[in-house]
C-alpha positions as CSV (number, residue, x, y, z in Angstrom):
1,X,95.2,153.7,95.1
2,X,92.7,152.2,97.2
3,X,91.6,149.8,94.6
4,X,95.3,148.7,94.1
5,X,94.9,148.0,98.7
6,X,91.8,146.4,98.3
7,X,92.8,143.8,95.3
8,X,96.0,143.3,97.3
9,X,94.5,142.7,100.5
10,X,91.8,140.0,98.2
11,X,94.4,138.4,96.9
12,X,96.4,138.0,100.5
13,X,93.2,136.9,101.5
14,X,92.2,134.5,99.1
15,X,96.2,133.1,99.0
16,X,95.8,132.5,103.0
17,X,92.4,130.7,102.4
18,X,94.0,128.1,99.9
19,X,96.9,127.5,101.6
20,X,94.5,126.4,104.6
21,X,92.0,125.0,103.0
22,X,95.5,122.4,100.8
23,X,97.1,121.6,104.4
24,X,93.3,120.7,105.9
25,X,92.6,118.4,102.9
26,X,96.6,116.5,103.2
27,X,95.8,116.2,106.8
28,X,92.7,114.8,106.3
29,X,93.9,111.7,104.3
30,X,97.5,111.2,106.1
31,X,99.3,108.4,105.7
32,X,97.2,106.3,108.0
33,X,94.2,106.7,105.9
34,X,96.5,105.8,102.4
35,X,97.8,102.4,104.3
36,X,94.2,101.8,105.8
37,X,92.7,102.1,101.7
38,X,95.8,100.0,100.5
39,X,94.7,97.3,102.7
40,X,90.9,97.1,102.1
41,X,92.6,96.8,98.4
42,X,94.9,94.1,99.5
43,X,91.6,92.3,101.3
44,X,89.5,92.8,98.1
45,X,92.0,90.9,95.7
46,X,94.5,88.4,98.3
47,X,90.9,88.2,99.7
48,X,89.9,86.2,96.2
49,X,92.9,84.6,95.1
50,X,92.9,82.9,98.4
51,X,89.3,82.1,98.8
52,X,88.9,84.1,101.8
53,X,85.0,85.3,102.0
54,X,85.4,86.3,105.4
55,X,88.6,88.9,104.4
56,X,86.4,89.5,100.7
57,X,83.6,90.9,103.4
58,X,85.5,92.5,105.7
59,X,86.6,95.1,102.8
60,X,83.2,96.1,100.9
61,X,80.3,97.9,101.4
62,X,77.2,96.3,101.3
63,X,75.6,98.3,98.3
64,X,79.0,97.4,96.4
65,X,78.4,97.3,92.6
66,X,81.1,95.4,90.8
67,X,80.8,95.7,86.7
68,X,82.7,94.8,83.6
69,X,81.7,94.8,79.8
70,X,82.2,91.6,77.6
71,X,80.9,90.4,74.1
72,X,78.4,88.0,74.1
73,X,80.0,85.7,71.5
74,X,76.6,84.9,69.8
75,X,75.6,88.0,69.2
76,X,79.2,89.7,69.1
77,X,77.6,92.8,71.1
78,X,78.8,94.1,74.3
79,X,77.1,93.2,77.7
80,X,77.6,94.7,80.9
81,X,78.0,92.0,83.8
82,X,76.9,93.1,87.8
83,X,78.2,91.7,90.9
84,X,76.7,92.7,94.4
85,X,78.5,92.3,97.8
86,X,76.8,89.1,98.8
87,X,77.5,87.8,95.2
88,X,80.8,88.7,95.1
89,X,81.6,86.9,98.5
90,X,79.7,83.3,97.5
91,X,81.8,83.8,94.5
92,X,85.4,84.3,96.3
93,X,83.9,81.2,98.7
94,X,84.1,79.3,95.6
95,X,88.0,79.3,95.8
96,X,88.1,79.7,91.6
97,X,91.4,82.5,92.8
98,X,93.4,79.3,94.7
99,X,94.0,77.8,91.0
100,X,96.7,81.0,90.6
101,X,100.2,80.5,92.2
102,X,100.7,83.3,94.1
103,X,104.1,83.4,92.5
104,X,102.1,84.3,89.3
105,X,99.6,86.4,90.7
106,X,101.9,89.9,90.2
107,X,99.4,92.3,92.4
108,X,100.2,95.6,91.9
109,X,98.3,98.5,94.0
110,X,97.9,102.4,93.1
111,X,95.7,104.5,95.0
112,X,95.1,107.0,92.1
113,X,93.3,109.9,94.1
114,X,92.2,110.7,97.4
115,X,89.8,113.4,98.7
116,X,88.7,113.3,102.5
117,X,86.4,110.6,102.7
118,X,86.9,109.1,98.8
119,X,89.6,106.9,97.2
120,X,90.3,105.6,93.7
121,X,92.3,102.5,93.3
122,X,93.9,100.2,90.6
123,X,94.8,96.9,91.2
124,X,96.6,95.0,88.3
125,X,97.4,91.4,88.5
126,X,97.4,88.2,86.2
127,X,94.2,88.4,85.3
128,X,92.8,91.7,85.5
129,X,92.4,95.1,85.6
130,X,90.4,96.6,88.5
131,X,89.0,100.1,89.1
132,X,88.1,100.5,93.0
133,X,86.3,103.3,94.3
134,X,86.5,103.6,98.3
135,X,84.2,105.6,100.8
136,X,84.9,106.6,104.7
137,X,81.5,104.7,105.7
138,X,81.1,104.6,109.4
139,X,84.7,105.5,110.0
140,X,86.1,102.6,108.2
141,X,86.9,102.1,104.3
142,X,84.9,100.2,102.0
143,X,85.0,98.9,98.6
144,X,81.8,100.7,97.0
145,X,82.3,100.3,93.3
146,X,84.0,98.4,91.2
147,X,84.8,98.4,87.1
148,X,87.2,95.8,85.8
149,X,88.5,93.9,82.9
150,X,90.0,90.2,82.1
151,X,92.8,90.4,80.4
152,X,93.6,87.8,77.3
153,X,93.0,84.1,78.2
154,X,96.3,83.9,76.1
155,X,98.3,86.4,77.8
156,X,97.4,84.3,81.3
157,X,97.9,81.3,80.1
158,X,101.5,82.5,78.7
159,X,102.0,83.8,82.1
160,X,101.3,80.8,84.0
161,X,103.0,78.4,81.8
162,X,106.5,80.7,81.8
163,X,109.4,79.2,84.5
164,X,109.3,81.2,87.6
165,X,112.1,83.7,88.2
């Protein structure tokens, strides 16, 4: 009989403990924190396809490691490609994202997990696929990794020649 108490009064225990410990964690990461990582998102790509360095900045950390894997067509084997903050940013200055009307552009923005001071993003669009991982850094949300993928120059180009709706 005192087994039965004592496994009873674990379990209550342990039942109390995770129901505190769930509430803490959806507290943690409110709404507030969910609108404050979908804008650093919305910086990172309107940031781009407008050729806004200052607003590509404003959203990354500074050890930001941006990747993607493409085939070298010479040698037909895969190569991984690496962009840093500061590289990143001379490359938004460019402006190459202005060439997209933002009619075209079809940004789409999922915050696929959150966990106190973490996020995971995905941003589709015209022409990509993006992976963002976000850290609390300071207080504020930062873009700290990056993994992404160009879609088909032939399903842009379809894109971007179709009438718009």
């Amino acid at each position: 009989m005192k087994k039965i108490i004592v496994l009873s009064s674990i379990t209550l225990l342990a039942l109390l403990f995770s129901v505190n410990v769930f509430s803490q964690k959806n507290s943690e990461f409110g709404s507030e924190d969910q609108k404050l990582v979908t804008s650093k998102a919305l910086d990172y790509i309107e940031g781009w396809f407008e050729g806004d360095p200052d607003r590509m900045k404003s959203c990354l950390h500074p050890d930001l490691a941006k990747r993607s894997i493409y085939t070298n067509p010479k040698t037909g084997r895969s190569v991984v490609a690496f962009h840093s903050a500061s590289t990143l940013v001379e490359s938004t200055r460019m402006g190459n994202g202005k060439k997209y009307p933002k009619d075209k552009r079809d940004i789409k923005i999922s915050i696929l997990h959150m966990n106190r001071g973490i996020a995971s993003v995905k941003i589709t669009c015209l022409l990509m696929t993006e992976y963002l991982h976000l850290v609390k850094y300071n207080g504020e949300w930062a873009i700290i990794n990056v993994l992404f993928e160009i879609n088909p120059r032939e399903e842009v180009e379809k894109i971007l020649k179709s009438n718009s709706n």
